[in-house]
C-alpha positions as CSV (number, residue, x, y, z in Angstrom):
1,X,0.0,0.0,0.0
2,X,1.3,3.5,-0.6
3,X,1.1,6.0,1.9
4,X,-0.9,8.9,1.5
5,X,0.2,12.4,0.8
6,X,0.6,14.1,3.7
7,X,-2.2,16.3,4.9
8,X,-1.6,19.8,4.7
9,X,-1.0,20.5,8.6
10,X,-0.2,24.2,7.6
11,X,-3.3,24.5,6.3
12,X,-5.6,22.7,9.1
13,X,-3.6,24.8,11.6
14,X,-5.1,27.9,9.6
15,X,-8.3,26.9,10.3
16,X,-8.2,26.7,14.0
17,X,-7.6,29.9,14.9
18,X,-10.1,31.8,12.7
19,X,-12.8,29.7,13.6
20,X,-13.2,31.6,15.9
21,X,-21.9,36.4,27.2
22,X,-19.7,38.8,28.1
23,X,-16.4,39.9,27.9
24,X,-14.2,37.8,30.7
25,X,-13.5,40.2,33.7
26,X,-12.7,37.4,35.8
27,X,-10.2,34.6,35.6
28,X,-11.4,31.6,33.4
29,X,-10.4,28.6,31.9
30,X,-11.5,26.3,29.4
31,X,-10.5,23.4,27.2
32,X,-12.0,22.2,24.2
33,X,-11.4,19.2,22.2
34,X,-11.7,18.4,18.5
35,X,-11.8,15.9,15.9
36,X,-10.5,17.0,12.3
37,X,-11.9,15.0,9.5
38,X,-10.9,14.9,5.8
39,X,-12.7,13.2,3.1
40,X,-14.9,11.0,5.3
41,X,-11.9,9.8,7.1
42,X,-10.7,11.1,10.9
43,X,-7.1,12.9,10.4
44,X,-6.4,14.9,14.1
45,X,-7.1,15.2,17.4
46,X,-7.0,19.1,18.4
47,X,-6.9,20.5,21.7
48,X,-7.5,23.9,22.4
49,X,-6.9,25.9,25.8
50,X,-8.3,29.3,26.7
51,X,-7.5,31.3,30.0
52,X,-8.0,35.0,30.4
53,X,-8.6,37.2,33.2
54,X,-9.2,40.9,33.1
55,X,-5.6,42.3,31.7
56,X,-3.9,39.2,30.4
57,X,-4.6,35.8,28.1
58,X,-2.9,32.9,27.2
59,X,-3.8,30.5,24.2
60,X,-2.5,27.1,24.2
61,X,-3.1,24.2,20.9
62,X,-1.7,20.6,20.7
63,X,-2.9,18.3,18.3
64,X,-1.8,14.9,16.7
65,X,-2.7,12.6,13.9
66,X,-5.0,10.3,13.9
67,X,-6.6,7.7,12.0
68,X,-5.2,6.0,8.7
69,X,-2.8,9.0,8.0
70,X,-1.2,8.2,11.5
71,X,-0.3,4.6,10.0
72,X,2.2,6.1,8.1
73,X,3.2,9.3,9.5
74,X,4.3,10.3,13.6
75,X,2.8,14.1,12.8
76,X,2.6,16.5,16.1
77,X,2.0,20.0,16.6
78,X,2.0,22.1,20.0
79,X,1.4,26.1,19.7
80,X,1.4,28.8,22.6
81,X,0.6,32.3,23.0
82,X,0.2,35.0,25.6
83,X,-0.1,38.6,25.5
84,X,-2.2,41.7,27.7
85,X,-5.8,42.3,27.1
86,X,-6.4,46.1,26.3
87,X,-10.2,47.5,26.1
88,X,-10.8,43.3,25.7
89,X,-8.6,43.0,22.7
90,X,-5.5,40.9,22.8
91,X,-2.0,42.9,22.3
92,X,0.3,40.2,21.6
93,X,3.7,39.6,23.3
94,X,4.9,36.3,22.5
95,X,3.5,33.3,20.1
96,X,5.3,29.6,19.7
97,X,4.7,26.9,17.3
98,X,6.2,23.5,17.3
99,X,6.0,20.7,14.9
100,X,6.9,17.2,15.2
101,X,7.3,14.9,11.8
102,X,8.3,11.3,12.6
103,X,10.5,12.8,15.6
104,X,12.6,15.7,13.6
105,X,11.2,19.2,15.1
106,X,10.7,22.3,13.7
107,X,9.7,25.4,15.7
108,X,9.1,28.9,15.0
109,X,8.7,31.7,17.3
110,X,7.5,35.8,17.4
111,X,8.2,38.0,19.9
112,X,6.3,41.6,19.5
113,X,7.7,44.7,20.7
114,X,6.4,47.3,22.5
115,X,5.3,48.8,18.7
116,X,3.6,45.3,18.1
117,X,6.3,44.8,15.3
118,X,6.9,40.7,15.5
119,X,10.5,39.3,15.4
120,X,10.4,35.9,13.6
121,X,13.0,33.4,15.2
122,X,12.7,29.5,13.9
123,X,14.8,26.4,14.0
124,X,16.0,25.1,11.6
125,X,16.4,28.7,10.1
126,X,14.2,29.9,7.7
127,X,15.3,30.7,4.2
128,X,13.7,33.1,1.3
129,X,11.6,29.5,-0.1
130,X,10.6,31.4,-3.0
131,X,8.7,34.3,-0.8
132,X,8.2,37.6,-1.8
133,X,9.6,39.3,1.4
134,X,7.2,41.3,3.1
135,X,7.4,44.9,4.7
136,X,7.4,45.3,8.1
137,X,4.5,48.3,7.5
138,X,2.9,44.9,6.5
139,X,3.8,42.8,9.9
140,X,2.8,46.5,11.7
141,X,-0.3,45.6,13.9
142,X,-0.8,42.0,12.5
143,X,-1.9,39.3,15.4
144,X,-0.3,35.5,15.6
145,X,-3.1,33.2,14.7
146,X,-3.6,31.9,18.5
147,X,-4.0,35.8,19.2
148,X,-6.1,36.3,16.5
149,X,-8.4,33.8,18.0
150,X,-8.9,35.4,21.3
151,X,-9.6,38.4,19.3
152,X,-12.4,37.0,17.5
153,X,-13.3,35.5,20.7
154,X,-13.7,38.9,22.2
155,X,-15.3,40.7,19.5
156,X,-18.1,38.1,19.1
157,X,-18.6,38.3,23.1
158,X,-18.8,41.8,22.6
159,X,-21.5,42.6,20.0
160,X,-23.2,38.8,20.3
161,X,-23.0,38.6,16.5
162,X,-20.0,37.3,14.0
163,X,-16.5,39.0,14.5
164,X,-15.4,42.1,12.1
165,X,-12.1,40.4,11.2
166,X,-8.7,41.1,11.9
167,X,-4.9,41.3,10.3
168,X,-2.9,38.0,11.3
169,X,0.8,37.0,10.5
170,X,2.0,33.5,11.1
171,X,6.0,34.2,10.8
172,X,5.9,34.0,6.9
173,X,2.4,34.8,5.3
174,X,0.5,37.9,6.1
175,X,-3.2,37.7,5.5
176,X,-6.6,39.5,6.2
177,X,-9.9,37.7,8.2
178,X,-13.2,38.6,7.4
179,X,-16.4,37.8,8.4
180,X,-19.6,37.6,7.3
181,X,-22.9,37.0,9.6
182,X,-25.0,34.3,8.6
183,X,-27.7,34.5,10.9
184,X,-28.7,31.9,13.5
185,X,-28.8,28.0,12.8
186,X,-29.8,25.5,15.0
187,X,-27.3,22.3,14.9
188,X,-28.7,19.1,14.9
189,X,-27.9,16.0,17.7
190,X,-24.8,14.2,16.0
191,X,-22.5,11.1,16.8
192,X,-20.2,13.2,16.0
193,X,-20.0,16.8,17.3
194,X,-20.5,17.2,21.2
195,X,-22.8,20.6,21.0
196,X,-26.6,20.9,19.7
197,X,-29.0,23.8,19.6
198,X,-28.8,27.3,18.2
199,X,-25.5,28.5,16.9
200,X,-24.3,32.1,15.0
201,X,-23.1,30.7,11.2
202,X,-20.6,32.3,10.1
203,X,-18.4,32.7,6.8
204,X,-15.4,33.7,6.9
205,X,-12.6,34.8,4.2
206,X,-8.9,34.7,4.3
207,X,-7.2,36.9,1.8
208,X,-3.7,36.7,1.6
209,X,-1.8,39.4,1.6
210,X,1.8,38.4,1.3
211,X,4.7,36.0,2.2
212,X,3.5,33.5,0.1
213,X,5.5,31.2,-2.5
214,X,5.3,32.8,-5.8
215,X,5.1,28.9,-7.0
216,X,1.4,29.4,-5.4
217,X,2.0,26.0,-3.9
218,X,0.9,27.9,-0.2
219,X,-2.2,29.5,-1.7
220,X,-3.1,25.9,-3.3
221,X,-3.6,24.5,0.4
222,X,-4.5,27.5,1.6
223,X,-8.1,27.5,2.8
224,X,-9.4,31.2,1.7
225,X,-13.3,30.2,2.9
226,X,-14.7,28.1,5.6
227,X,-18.1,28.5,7.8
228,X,-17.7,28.4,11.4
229,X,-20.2,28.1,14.1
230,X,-20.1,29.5,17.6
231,X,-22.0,29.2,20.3
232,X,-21.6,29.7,23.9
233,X,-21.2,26.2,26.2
234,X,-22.9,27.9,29.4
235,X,-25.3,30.5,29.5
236,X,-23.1,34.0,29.4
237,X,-20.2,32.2,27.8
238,X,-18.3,32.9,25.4
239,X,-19.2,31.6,22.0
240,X,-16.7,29.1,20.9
241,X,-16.3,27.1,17.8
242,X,-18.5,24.1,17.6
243,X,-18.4,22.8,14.5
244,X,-15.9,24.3,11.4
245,X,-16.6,23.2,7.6
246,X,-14.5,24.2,4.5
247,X,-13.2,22.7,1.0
248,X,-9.3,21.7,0.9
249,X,-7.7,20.5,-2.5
250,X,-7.7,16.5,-0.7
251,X,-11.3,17.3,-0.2
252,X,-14.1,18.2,2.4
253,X,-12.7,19.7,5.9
254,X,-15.3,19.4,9.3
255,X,-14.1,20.2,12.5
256,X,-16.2,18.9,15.3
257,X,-16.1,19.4,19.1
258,X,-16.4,16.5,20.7
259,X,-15.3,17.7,24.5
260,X,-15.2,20.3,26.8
261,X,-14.0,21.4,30.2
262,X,-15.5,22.8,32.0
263,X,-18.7,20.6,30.6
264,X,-21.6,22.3,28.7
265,X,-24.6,23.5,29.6
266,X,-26.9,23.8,27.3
């Protein structure tokens, strides 16, 4: 049997953080759990941590392939960020990500001045890979994707409807969010997603904006549409993502939740 081509990780780990009650004043936690599944088959298991309290947050994602992709391949990923909360809005101050293939790591890093100007360390180094470089008036202002999360998390506590969007930068690409509100949908008891019951649809759009391969190998894996459901686990919770869909080039993409501490209520 040949082993199949490698899922785009890059490209799942996009979606995460722009799928995306009140505003937390108080300290909280909470830890979500999803499944990844592409093509009909089960490819990750994603765990997402969120603590905040009234002037700082901290993000946390691990996740690891599963299913008949893990057969073949020993794939890992572990990503941290923390930063201050100002007006409720994240200002980023440090962001990790860490990749394991079949044991060999790879990590890359940002650390934001005081000017939220990111400085991009990674290991092994990263060369030019056929980027067009980007301008730091581009990196000026641009979230890491784990604070970009919280972001959206906060906006979408704070007006009850979908986030406006925001600027992220992941170390090489630059890119805008955007969302669109699709109204209220209820979500239907599943096998496979833990949350049912009204939820706020929303469609969101990725535009990149630069760092990407002029082969246009990134943009090919890059998923530039996906709809994303939140909803709140408590009553006056934050809305969360409970279930994410999109279209990749190995096929369809659905993200379920499947766990959550501390448990639903709903």
């Amino acid at each position: 049997m040949q082993p199949p081509r490698r899922p785009g990780i890059l490209s799942l780990l996009c979606l995460l953080p722009f799928a995306l009650g009140a505003q937390p004043v108080a300290a909280e936690e909470q830890n979500l759990r999803y499944l990844v599944w592409l093509g009909g088959v089960s490819v990750m298991d994603l765990h997402l941590g969120l603590a905040s309290d009234a002037d700082s947050y901290g993000v946390t994602l691990t996740g690891q392939l599963t299913g008949p992709p893990s057969w073949f391949y020993d794939i890992r990923i572990g990503g941290e960020a923390a930063g201050q909360l100002r007006d409720g809005l994240p200002v980023p101050q440090r962001y990790r990500l860490e990749m394991s293939d079949d044991g060999k790591v790879e990590w890359l890093a940002l650390a934001f001045d005081g000017a939220g100007l990111p400085a991009v360390t990674t290991d092994p180094p990263m060369g030019n890979e056929g980027r067009k470089p980007l301008e730091e008036s581009d990196k000026l202002g641009a979230l890491d994707p784990l604070g970009a999360m919280e972001s959206l998390f906060a906006q979408a506590a704070a007006s009850g409807t979908c986030p406006a969007g925001v600027k992220v930068f992941d170390g090489r690409r630059r890119f805008d969010v955007t969302v669109a509100d699709g109204g209220e949908q209820s979500l239907r008891v599943s096998a496979y997603n833990l949350f049912h019951g009204p939820a706020r649809r929303c469609e969101v759009t990725l535009k990149p904006v630069g760092g990407f391969r002029r082969s246009g190998r990134d943009l090919q894996a890059f998923p530039q549409h996906m709809t994303i459901f939140l909803a709140p686990l408590a009553p006056g919770g934050r809305p969360v993502p409970v279930r994410i869909e999109t279209e990749t080039d190995l096929g369809a993409l659905l993200l379920h939740l499947i766990d959550a501490d501390p448990p639903p209520d709903f």
